[in-house]
C-alpha positions in Angstrom: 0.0 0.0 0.0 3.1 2.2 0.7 6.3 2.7 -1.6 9.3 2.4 0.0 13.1 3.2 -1.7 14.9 -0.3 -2.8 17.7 1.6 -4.4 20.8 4.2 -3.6 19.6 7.7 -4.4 21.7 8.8 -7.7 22.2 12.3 -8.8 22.1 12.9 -12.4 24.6 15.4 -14.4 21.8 18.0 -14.3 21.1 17.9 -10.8 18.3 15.2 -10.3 18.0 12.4 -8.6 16.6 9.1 -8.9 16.0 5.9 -7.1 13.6 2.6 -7.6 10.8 2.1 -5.4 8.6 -0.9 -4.5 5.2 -1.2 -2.9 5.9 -5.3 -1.7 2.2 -5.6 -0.6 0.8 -4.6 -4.0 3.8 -6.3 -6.0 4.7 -2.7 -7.6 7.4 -1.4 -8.6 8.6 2.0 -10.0 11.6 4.4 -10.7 11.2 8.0 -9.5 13.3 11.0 -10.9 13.1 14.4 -9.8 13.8 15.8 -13.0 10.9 13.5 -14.8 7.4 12.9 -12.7 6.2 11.2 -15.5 8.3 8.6 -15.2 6.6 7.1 -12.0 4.1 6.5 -14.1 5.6 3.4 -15.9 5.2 0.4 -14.4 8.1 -2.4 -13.7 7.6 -6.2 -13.9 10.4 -6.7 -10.5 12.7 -4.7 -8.0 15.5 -5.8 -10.1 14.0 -4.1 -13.5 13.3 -0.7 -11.4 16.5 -0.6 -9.5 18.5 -1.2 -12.9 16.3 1.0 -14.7 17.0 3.5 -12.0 20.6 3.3 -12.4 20.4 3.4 -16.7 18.3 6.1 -16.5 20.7 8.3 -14.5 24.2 7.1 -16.1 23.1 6.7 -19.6 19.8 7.7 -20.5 18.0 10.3 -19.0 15.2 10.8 -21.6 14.6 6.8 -20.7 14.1 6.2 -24.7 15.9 2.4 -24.8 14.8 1.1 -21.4 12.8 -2.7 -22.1 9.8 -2.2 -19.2 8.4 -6.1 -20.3 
């Protein structure tokens, strides 16, 4: 029912951050980024997809155009 952070906070080169989150009970699981609220909004199949999306996002991609979600 609650999201809680399963990854390190990262800061991206502009000055974001961004970290994975899961909500356990509901088997969700998301990546937030400061710089990009809509990207809360895709959903993630595990809390290894979000944490390494997470971590793609803020070393290589920041516009999150290549990241698989399925």
């Amino acid at each position: 029912m609650a999201f809680e952070r399963i990854s390190k906070i990262k800061e991206m080169p502009d000055g974001a951050f961004v970290y994975a989150q899961a909500d356990h009970s509901a088997n969700r699981f998301r990546v937030v980024c400061s710089g990009c609220p809509e990207l809360q909004n895709t959903p993630y199949r595990s809390s290894a997809g979000a944490i390494l999306a997470a971590s793609y996002h803020a070393e290589h991609d920041p516009n999150q155009k290549h990241v698989p979600t399925r």
